[in-house]
PAFI-703670 format. One line per 3 residues: number of its first residue (from 0); for each residue x, y, z of C-alpha. Coordinates in steps of 0.2 Angstrom, whole numbers, always signed. Layout:
# residues N
NUM> X Y Z; ...
This chain:
# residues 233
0> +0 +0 +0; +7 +16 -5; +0 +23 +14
3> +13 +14 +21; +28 +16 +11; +24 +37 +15
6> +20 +32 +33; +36 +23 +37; +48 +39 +26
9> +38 +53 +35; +41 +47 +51; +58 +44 +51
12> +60 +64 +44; +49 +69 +58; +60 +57 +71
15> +77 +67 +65; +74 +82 +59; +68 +91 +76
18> +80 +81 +87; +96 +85 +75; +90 +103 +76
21> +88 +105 +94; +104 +96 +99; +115 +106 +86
24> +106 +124 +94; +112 +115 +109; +128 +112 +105
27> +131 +129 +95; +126 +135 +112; +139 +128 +121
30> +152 +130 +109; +147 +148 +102; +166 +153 +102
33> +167 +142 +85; +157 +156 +76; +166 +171 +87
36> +170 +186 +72; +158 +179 +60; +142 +186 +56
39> +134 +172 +64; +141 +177 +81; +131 +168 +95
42> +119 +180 +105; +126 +183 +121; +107 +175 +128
45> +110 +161 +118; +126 +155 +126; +129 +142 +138
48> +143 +133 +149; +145 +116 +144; +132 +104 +151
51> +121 +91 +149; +101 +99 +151; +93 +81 +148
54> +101 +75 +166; +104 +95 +174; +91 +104 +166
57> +104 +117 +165; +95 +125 +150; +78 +124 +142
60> +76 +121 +124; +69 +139 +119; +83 +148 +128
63> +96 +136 +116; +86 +138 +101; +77 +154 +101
66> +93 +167 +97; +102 +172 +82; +108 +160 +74
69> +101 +145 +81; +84 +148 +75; +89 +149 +59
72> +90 +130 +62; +75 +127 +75; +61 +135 +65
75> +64 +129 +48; +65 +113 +56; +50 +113 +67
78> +39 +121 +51; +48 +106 +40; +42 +94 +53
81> +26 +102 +57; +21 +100 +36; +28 +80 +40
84> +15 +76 +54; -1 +82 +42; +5 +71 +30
87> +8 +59 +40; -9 +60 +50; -18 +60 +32
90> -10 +44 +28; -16 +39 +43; -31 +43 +39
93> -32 +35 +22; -25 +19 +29; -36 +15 +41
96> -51 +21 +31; -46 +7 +18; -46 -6 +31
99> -62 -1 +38; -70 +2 +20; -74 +19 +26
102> -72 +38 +21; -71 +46 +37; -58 +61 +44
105> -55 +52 +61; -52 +59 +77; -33 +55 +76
108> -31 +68 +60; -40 +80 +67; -29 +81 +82
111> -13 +75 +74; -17 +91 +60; -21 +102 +78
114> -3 +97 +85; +4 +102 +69; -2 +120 +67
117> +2 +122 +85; +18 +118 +84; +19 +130 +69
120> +11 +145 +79; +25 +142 +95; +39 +141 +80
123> +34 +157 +75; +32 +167 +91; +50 +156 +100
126> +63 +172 +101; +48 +187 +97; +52 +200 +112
129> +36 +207 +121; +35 +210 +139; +18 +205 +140
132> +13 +194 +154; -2 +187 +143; +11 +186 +129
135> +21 +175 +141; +7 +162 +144; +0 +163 +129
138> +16 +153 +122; +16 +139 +136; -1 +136 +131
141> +3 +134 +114; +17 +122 +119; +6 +112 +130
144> -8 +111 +116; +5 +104 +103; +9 +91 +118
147> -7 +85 +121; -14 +84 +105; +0 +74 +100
150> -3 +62 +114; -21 +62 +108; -18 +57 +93
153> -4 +45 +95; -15 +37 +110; -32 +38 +99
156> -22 +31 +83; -15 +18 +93; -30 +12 +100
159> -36 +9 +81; -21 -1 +78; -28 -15 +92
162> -44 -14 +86; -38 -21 +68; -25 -31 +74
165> -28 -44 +63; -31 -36 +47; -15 -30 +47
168> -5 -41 +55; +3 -48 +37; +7 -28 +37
171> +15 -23 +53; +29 -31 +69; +18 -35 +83
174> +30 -29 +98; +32 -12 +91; +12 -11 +93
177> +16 -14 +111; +29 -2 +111; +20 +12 +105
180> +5 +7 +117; +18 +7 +133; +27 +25 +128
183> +11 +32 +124; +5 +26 +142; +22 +32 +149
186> +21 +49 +143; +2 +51 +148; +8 +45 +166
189> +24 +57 +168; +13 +72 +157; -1 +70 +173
192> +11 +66 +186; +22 +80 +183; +7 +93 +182
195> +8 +100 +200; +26 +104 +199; +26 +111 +181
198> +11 +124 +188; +20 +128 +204; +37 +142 +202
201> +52 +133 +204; +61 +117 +201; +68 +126 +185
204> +80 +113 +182; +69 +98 +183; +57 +107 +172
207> +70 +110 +158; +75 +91 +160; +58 +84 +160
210> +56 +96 +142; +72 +90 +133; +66 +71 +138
213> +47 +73 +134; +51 +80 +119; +62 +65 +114
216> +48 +54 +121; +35 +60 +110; +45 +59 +92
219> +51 +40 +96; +31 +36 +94; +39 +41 +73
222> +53 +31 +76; +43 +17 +81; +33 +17 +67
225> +48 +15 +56; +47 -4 +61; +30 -6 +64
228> +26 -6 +46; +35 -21 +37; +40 -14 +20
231> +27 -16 +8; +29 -18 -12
């Protein structure tokens, strides 16, 4: 099916391409002196001692990525990967709709196509200067909504998965359904757990930790369905 040969490329774009970009804003932000007297010259905000944020929380991901020059690399990158998950949500669509002989637009593209533009609008807004307090909280909102609108519609696609376990099991590898059932379930856990602390003040490291992590987390559901799919001719 052709579904699944677009499935199993887009998510191994959507997999790399944000965590190659935020590590190499992370790493430009440690070794800014390597662009010193260029016109790429690190912003002095975006600089850093070296360190490793997904064990200290030293620094969050906006901080490394939202100055000049790193978002030159985070944005095109996130809007890249933003354009990634509608396609893959569609195909999703489209999939299961041919193995449920329907033509529906499922909850799952809805929210999956929701995550996307969210991520679009905090791309856009990541580095843009207003002291504003709604301004402030108005981007963690946006943040959280691309959070759990993903977990939506990984969990909600997921759950369609088991339901036509067997007419596609000739198409899939059975553990990785598991596995994307168990880190969807994880992150749910850890995303409620961790509420209380993320709405109180403080605990700024373990906050910034908790980000880079998460944020790995939720694309390993596209790595994971890289080998979920067998390849298909």
């Amino acid at each position: 099916m052709n579904e699944i040969t677009q499935i199993r490329k887009l998510s191994l774009w959507i997999f790399f391409i944000p965590l190659i970009a935020i590590n190499l804003c992370l790493f430009i932000s440690q070794n800014y002196s390597i662009l010193e007297g260029t016109f790429l010259s690190v912003d002095q905000l975006g600089r850093s001692k070296f360190s490793i944020p997904y064990l200290d929380g030293s620094l969050s991901i906006s901080r490394a990525s939202r100055t000049f020059p790193q978002y030159l690399i985070f944005k095109p990158a996130m809007f890249i990967t933003a354009f990634a998950l509608y396609l893959y949500w569609v195909n999703n669509n489209n999939l299961i709709n041919k193995f449920y002989s329907t033509n529906l637009n499922y909850k799952f593209k809805i929210f999956g196509i929701l995550s996307a533009v969210f991520l679009v609008i905090h791309s856009i807004f990541l580095g843009i200067k207003f002291d504003i307090q709604i301004y402030k909280l108005m981007r963690r909102v946006v943040l959280l909504l691309f959070i759990i609108f993903e977990l939506i519609a990984q969990g909600i696609l997921v759950y369609h998965f088991f339901k036509i376990k067997k007419k596609i099991s000739n198409f899939i590898n059975k553990k990785f359904l598991f596995l994307k059932a168990f880190l969807v379930s994880i992150l749910t856990i850890v995303a409620v757990l961790s509420l209380p602390i993320l709405l109180n003040k403080g605990n700024t490291h373990f906050k910034h930790a908790l980000e880079w992590n998460y944020f790995v987390g939720v694309i390993t559901f596209y790595l994971f369905t890289r080998f979920f799919w067998r390849r298909t001719t």
